[in-house]
C-alpha positions as CSV (number, residue, x, y, z in Angstrom):
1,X,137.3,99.2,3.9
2,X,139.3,98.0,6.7
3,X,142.7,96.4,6.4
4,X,141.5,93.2,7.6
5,X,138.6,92.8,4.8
6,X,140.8,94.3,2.3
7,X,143.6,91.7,3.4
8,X,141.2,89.3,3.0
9,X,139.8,90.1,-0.5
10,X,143.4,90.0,-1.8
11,X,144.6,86.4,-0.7
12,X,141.4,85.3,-2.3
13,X,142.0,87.1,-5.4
14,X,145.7,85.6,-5.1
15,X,144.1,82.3,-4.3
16,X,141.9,82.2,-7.8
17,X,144.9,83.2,-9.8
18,X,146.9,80.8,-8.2
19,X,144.5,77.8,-7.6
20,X,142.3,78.4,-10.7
21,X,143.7,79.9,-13.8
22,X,141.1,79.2,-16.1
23,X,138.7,81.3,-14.2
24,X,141.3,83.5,-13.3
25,X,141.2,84.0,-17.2
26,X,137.5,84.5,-16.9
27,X,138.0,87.2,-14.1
28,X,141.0,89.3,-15.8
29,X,143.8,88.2,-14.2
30,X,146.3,86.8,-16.4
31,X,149.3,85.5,-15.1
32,X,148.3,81.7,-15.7
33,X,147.3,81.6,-19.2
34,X,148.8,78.7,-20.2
35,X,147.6,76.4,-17.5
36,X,144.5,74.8,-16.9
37,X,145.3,74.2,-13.0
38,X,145.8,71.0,-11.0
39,X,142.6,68.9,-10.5
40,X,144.6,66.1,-8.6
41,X,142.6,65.0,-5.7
42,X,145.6,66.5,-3.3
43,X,145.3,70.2,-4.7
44,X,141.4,69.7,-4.8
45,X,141.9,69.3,-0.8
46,X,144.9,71.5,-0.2
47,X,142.2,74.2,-2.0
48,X,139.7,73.6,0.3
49,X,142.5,74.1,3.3
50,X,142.9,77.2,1.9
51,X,139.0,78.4,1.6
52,X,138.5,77.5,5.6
53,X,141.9,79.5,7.2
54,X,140.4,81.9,5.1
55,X,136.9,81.8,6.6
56,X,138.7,81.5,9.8
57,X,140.5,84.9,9.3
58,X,137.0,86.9,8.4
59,X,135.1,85.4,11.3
60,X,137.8,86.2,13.5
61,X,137.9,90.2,12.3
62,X,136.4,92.9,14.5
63,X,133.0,93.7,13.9
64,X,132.7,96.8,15.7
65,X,130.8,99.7,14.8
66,X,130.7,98.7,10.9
67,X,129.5,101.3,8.3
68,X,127.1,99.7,5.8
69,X,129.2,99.3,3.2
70,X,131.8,97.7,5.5
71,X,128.9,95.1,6.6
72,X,128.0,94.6,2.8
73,X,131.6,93.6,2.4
74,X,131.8,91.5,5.0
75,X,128.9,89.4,4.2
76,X,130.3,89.6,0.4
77,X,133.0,87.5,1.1
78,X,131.4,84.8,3.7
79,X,129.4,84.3,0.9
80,X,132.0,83.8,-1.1
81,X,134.3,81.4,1.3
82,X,131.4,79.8,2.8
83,X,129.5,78.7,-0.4
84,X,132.6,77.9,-2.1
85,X,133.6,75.5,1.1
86,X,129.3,74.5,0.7
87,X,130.5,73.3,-3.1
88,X,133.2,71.0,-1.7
89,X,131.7,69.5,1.5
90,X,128.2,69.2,0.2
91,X,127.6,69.7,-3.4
92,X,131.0,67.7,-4.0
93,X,131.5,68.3,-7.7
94,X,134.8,67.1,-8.2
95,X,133.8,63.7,-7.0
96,X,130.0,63.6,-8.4
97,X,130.4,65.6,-11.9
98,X,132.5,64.9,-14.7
99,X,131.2,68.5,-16.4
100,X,133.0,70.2,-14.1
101,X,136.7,69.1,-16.3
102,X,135.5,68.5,-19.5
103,X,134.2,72.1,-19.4
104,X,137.2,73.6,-17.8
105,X,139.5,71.5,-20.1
106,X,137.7,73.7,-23.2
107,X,136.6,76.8,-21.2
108,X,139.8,77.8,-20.7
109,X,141.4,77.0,-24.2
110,X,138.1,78.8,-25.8
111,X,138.5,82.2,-23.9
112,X,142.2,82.4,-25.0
113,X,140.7,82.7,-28.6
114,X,137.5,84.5,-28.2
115,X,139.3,87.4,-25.8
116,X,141.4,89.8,-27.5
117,X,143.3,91.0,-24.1
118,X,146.6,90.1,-25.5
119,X,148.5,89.6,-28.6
120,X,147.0,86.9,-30.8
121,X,150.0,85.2,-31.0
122,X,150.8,84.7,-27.2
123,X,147.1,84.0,-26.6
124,X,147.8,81.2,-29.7
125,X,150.9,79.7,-27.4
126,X,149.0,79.7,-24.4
127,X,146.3,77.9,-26.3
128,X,148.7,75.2,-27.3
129,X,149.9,75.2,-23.6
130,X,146.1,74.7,-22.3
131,X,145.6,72.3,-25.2
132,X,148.7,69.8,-23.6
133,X,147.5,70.1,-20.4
134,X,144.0,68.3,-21.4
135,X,144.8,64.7,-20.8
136,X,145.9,65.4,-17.5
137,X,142.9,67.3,-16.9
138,X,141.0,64.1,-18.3
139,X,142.6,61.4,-16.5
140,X,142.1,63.4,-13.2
141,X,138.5,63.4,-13.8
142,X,138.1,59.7,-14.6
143,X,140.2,59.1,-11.0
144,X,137.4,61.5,-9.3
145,X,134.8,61.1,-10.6
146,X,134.2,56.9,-9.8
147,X,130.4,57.2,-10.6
148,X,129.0,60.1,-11.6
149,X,124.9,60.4,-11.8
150,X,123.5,59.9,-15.4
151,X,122.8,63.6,-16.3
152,X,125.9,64.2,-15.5
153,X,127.7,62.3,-17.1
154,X,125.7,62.7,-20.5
155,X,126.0,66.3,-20.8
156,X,129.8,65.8,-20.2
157,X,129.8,63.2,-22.9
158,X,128.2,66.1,-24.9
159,X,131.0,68.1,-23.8
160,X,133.3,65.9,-25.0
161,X,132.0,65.5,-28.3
162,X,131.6,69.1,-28.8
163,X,135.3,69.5,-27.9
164,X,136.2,67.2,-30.6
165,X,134.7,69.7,-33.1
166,X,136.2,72.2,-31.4
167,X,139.8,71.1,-31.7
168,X,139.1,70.1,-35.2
169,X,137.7,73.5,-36.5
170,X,140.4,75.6,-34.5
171,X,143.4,74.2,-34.7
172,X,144.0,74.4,-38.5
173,X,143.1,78.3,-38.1
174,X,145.7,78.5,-35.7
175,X,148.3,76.7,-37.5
176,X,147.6,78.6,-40.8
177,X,148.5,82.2,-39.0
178,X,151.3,80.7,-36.6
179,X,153.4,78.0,-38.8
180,X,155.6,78.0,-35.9
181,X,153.3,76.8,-34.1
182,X,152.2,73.8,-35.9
183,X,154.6,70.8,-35.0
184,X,153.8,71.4,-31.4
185,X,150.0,72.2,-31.9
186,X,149.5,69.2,-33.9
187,X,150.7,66.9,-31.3
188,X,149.1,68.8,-28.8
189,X,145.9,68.3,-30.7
190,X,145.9,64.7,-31.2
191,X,147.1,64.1,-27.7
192,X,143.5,66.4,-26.4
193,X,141.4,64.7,-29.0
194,X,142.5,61.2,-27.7
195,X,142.0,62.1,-24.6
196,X,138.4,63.7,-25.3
197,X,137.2,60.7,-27.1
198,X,138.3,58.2,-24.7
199,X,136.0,60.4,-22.0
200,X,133.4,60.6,-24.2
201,X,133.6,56.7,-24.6
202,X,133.9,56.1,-20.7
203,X,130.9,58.8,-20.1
204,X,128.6,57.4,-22.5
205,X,128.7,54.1,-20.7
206,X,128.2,55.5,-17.3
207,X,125.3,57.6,-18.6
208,X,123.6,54.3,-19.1
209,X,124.1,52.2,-16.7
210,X,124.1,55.2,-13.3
211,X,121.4,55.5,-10.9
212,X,123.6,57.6,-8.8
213,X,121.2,60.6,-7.9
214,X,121.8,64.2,-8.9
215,X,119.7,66.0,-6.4
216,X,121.0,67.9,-3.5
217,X,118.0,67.3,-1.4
218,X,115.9,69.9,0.9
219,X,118.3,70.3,3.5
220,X,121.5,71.3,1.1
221,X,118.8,73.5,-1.0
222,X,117.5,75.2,2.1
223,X,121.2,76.4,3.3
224,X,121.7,77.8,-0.1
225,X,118.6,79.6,0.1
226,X,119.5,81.1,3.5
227,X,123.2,81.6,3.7
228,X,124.0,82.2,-0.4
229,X,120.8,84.1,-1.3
230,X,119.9,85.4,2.5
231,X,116.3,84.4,1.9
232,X,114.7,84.0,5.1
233,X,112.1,80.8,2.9
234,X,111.9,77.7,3.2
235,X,111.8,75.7,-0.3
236,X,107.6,74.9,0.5
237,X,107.4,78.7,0.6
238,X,109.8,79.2,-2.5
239,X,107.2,76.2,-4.2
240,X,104.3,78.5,-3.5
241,X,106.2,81.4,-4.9
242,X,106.5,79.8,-8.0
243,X,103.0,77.7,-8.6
244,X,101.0,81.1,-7.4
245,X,103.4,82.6,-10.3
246,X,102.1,80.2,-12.6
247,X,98.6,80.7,-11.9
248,X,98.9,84.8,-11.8
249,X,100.7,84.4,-15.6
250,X,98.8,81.7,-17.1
251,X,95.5,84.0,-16.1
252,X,96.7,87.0,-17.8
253,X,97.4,85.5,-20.9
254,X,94.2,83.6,-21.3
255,X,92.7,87.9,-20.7
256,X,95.2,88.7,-23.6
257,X,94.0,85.9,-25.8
258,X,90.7,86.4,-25.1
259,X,91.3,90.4,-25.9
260,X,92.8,89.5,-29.1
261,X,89.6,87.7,-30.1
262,X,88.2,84.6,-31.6
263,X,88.2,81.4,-29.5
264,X,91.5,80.5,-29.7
265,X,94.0,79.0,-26.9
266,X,96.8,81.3,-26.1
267,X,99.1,78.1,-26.6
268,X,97.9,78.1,-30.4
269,X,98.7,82.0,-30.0
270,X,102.0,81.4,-28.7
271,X,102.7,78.8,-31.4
272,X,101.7,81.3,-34.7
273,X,104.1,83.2,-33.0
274,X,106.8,81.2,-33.1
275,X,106.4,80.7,-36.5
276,X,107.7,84.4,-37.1
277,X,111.3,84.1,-37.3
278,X,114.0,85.0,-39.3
279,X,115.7,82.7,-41.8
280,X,118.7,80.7,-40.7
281,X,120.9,82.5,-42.7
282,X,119.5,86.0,-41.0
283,X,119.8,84.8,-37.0
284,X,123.0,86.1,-36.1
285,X,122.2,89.9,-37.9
286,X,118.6,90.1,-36.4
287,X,119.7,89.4,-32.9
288,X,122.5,91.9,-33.3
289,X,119.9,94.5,-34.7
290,X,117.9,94.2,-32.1
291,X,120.7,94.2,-29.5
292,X,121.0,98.0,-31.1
293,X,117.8,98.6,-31.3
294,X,117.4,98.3,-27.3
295,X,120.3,100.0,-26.9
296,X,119.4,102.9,-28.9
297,X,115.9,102.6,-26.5
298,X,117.7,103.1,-23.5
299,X,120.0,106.2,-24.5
300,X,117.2,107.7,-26.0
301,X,114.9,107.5,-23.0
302,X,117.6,108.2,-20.1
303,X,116.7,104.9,-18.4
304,X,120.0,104.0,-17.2
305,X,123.9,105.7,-17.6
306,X,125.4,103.4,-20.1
307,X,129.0,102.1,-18.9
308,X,132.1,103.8,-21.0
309,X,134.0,101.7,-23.7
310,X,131.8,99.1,-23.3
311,X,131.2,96.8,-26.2
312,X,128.8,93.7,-27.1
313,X,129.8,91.5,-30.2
314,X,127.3,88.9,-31.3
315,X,128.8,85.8,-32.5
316,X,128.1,81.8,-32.9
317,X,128.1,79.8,-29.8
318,X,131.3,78.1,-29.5
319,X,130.3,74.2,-30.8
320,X,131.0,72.6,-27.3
321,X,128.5,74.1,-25.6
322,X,125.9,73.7,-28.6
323,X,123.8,70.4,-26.8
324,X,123.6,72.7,-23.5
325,X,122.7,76.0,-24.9
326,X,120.3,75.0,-27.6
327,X,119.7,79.1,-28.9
328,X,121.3,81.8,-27.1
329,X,123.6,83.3,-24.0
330,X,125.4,85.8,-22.8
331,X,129.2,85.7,-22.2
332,X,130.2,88.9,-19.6
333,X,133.4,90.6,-19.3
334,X,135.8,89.7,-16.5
335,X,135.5,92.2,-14.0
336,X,139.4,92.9,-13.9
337,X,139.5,92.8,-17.5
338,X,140.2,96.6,-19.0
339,X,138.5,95.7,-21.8
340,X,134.8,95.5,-21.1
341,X,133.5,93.6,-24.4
342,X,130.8,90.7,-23.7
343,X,129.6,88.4,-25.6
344,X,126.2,87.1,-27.1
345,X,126.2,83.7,-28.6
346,X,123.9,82.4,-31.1
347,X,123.7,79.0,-31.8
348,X,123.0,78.3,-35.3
349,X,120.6,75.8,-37.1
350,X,122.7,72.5,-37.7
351,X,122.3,73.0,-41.8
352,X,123.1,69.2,-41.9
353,X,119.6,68.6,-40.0
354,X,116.9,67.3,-42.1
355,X,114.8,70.6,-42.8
356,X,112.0,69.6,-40.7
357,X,114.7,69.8,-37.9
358,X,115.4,73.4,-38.8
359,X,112.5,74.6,-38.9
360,X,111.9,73.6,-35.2
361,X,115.0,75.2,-34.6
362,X,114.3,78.1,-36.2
363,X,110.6,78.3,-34.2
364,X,112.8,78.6,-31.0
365,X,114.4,82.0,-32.1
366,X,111.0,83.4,-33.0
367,X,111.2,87.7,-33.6
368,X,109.5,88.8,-30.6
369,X,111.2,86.3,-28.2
370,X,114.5,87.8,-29.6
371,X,113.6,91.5,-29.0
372,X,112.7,90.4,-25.2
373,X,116.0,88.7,-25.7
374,X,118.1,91.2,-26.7
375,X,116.7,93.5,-23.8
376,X,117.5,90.9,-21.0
377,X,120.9,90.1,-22.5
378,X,122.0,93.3,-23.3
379,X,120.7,96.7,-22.9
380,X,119.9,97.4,-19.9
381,X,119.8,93.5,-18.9
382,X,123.2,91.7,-17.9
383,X,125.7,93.6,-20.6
384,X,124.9,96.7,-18.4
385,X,124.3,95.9,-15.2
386,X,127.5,93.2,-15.1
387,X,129.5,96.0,-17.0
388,X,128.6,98.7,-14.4
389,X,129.4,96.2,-11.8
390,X,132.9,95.3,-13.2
391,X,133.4,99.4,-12.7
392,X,132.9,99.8,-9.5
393,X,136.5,100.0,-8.0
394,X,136.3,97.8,-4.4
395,X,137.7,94.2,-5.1
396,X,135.2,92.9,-2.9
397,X,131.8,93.9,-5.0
398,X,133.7,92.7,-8.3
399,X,133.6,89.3,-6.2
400,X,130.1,89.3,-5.4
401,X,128.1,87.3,-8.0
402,X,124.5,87.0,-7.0
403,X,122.0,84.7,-9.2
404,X,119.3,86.6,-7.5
405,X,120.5,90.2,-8.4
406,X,122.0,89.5,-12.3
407,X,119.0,87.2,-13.2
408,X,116.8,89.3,-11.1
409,X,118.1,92.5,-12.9
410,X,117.5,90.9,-16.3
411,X,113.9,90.0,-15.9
412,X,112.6,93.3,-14.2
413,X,114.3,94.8,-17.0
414,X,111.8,93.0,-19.5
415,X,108.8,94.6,-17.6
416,X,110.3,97.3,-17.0
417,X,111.1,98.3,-20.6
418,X,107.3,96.8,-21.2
419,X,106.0,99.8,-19.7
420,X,108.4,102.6,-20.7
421,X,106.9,101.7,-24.1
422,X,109.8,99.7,-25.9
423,X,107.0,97.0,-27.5
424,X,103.5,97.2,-27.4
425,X,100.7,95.5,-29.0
426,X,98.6,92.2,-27.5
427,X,101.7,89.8,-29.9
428,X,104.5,91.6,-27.7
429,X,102.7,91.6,-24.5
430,X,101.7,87.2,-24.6
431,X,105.0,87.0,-26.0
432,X,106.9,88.8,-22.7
433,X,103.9,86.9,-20.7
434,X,105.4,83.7,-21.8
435,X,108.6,84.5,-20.7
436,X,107.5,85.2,-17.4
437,X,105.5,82.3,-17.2
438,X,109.3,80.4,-18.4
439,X,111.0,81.3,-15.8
440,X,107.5,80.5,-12.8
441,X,107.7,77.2,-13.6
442,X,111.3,77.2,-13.6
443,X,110.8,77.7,-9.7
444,X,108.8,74.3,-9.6
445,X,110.7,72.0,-11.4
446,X,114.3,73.8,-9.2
447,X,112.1,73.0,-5.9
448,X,111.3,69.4,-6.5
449,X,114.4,68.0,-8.8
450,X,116.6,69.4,-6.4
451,X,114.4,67.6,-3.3
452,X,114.4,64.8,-5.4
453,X,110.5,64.9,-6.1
454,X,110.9,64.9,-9.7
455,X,112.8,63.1,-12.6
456,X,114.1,65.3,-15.4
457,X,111.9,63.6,-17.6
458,X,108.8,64.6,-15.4
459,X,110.3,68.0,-15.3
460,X,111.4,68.7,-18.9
461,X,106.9,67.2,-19.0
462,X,106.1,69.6,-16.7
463,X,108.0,72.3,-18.6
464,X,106.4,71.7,-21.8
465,X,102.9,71.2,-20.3
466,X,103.1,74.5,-18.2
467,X,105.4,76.8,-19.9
468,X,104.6,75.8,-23.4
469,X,108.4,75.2,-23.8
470,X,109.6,72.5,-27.1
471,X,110.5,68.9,-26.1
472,X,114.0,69.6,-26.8
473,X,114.2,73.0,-25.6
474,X,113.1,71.7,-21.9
475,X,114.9,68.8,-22.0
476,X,118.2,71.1,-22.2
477,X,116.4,73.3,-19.8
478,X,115.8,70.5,-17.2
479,X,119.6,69.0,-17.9
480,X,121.1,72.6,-17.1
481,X,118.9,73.2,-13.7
482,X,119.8,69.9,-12.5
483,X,123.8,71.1,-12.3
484,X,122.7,74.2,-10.8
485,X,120.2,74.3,-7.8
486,X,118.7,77.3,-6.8
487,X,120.0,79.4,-10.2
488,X,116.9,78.6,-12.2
489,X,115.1,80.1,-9.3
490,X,116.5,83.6,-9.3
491,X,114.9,85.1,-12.1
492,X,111.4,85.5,-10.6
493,X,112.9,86.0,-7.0
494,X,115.3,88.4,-8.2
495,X,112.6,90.5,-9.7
496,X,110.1,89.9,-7.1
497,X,112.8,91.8,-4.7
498,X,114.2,94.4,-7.1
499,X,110.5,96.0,-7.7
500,X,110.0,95.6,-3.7
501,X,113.5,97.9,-3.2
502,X,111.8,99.9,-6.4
503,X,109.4,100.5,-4.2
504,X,110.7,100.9,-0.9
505,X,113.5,103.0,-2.7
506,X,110.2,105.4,-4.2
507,X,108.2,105.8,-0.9
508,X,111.6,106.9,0.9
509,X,112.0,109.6,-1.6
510,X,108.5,110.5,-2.6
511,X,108.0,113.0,-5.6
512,X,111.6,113.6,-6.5
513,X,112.1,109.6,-7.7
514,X,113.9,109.9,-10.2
515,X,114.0,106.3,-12.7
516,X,117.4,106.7,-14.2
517,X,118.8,107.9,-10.8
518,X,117.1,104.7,-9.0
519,X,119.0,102.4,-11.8
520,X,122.3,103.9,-11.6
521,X,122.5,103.8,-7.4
522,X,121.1,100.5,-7.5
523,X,124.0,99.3,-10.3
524,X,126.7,100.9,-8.5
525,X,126.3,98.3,-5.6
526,X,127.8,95.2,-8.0
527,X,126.0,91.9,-8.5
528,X,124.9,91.8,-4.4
529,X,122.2,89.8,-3.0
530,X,119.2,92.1,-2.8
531,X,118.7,92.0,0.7
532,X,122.3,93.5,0.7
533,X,121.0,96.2,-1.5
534,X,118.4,96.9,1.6
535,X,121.5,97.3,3.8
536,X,123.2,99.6,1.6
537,X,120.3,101.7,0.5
538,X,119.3,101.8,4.8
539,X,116.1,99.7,3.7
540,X,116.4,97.0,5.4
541,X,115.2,97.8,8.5
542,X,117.7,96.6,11.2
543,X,119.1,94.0,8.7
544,X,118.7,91.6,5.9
545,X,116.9,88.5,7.1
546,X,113.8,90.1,7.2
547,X,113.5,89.8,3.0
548,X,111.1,86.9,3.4
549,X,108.1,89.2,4.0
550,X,108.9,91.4,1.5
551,X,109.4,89.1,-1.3
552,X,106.4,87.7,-0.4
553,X,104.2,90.9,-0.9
554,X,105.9,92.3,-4.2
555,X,104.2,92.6,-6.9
């Protein structure tokens, strides 16, 4: 890589450690620990100085004569500056979204205990370090933040609450192995929980009474599309994408129902289904056994080289993030972390619900959805290819974190796997159908909330109407895609380009394609933007904006 680009990479790394320790946490870099960062309005603006005499120095680097990796590197970090400069100017989170502290407030005390890459006991005095800095945090936030739109500020009121639990179920842990710690814990604790509740208080009200929008609208959408994804779509075109999607899946179940006899709707199907699950008490084992069944799958067949030392643990989902991530997710590794153990969280049935309540928990974690599950999550889904990524040795790929390639990864992994024969049988394939279907009219509802064509009650209606999703599973759903545009869009995209380089990649290399060998070269490129893997794999034709077509005839 040249100087310049390398030059470049490194005062950004130095700018995350500096400017943003708790995801500097996240990333591996550990020299801020014990701080959660300034989120004064001042450092909020002296960071975006930063971001744009960064830009400044990249657009002002020779271009001459590139290789394609160099050009891949290049674009990797404008992505980078450009969309984080996008989040300030445009998307303006730290005025519009209180989520954005509350999470960071208990993010970055929460990895400190669930990452073992230090001594307990200093990651327990960082913790108590993290833990004072939470008011601050807090009353930075409420000086932001002057009226944040109602979504918003609910699920940070969620937040909040959840952090209360937190604090209460950790801290007594902490103080019973460190006693040394506990007079300064203690006051540490109180001080955060205050400060929590009085949030939670403030952002309860202003969930009420807000009719500040959430949307981005098309114009914002349509730059993200372009210059963070390097689809050359419009958002009409992405909307056509995704209801032709629906149609397409919704047809191929109604065959499968049909083929499985009887008059029955496949939505009755789909709900027997569901009705196939484990016990509460079982959830946490039968994920993880499936985790190694798929994993067992994937050595046995060759389908991809498996990472070294890497490790998945399967463990509950951490109680703030409960009322957002109703069932399950996937915590990765930070890619400068040297030791590669993810995460999968479960989120287990409330046993204080009235058992009508769990049981319609319980139908959301039924057995085949968590074998599809285990797959995208882990092997060969995002555990591997984020692993993999993390390996590769430029700084510049471990920066590069594209929706479109992880999600995209994950879900050509489930058809994939379909047909090298890990499930079988009508049940499996209108379960994996249903998935698909999930994530099609996830491309609808991301078009028009984020154009302001839809209310999230509308959408969570359209989700249960046309993906067959539970109330409250699409109402969490629709609350989620309305903080991120564009993300809940990436799964079918992402596919929809990986099997179009799948097959470019094929007719390029005719009878000596070789699966495994097409996984592996297409993993050591990190988490890029597909039409960057074009540029890299010399697909692309004279250059990446001509992925437009292409997505639009893969299958």
């Amino acid at each position: 890589m040249p100087a310049t680009l390398l030059g470049i990479t490194d005062r950004y790394i130095d700018y995350i450690a500096d400017e943003h320790p708790v995801s500097a946490t996240f990333l591996g870099l550990h020299s801020k620990d014990g701080s959660l960062g300034n989120m004064s309005a001042e450092a909020i603006a002296g960071r975006r100085e930063r971001l744009g005499a960064m830009l400044s120095s990249l657009e002002g680097t020779p271009e001459a004569q590139p290789t394609r990796e160099d050009a891949v590197d290049r674009e990797i970090l404008r992505i980078v500056l450009e969309g984080s400069i996008f989040s300030h100017d445009v998307l303006r989170g730290h005025e519009l979204n209180p989520c954005e502290y509350v999470a960071l407030a208990l993010s970055g005390c929460n990895q400190l205990l669930l990452r073992d890459f230090a001594p307990l006991e200093r990651r327990a005095r960082n913790f108590v370090s993290r833990l004072e800095g939470i008011p601050e945090i807090l009353t930075d936030c409420r000086r932001n933040v002057s009226e944040p739109p109602a979504v918003f500020a609910a699920i940070g009121a969620a937040y909040a609450r959840g952090g209360l639990s937190f604090i209460d179920g950790t801290v007594p842990h902490i103080c019973a192995e460190f006693p040394e710690l506990e007079s300064d814990l203690t006051v540490a604790a109180s001080a955060a929980g205050e400060a929590l509740e009085e949030t939670r208080r403030w952002l309860t009200a202003a969930s009420e009474a807000s009719d500040a929008p959430f949307h981005i609208g098309r114009e914002a959408y349509e730059w993200m599309l372009r210059r963070v994804h390097l689809l050359d779509l419009d958002s009409e075109e992405l909307l056509e994408i995704g209801m032709r999607s629906l149609e397409d899946t919704r047809g191929a179940m109604e065959k499968i129902a049909s083929d499985m006899g009887g008059e029955r709707d496949w939505r009755d199907l789909v709900d027997d289904l569901r009705g196939r699950h484990p016990e509460a008490c079982e959830l946490r084992d039968f994920y993880a056994d499936e985790m190694r069944r798929a994993r067992d799958f994937v050595r046995r067949r060759g389908l991809v080289t498996m990472p070294a030392k890497e490790g998945l643990s399967v463990v509950d989902t951490p109680v703030f993030l409960r009322s957002l991530l109703p069932y399950a997710a996937y915590g990765p590794p930070g890619p400068f972390e040297r030791r590669q153990q993810g995460f999968f969280y479960v989120t287990p049935v409330d046993a204080d619900a009235p058992a009508d309540e769990q049981d319609r928990q319980l139908r959301g974690h039924a057995k085949g959805s968590i074998r599809i599950i285990a797959l995208h999550e882990g092997y060969p889904g995002h555990h591997v290819q984020l692993v993999r990524a993390n390996s590769i040795s430029n700084n510049t790929r471990k920066l590069a974190r594209s929706n479109l390639f992880i999600e995209g990864w994950a879900l050509y992994c489930e058809e994939m796997m379909r047909d090298e024969g890990f499930f079988g049988g009508p049940a499996m394939l209108l379960t994996q159908l249903a998935a698909v279907l999930w994530r099609a009219a996830r491309v609808v509802v991301d078009v028009r909330l984020q154009r302001g064509e839809m209310t999230l009650n509308e959408a969570a209606g359209f989700m249960v109407e046309e993906a067959h999703l539970t109330r409250d599973k699409a109402t969490a759903e629709v609350r989620r895609y309305a903080m991120n545009p564009t993300q809940p869009s990436s799964y079918l995209l992402g596919k929809r380009a990986i099997l179009d380089i799948r097959r470019l990649y094929e007719d390029r290399v005719g009878d000596s394609f070789d699966l495994r060998e097409f996984h592996d070269a297409l993993l050591d490129l990190g988490s890029i933007p597909p039409a960057l893997v074009k540029v890299a794999f010399g697909l692309d034709d004279g250059g990446a904006a001509g992925s437009a077509n292409d997505l639009e005839e893969a299958s």
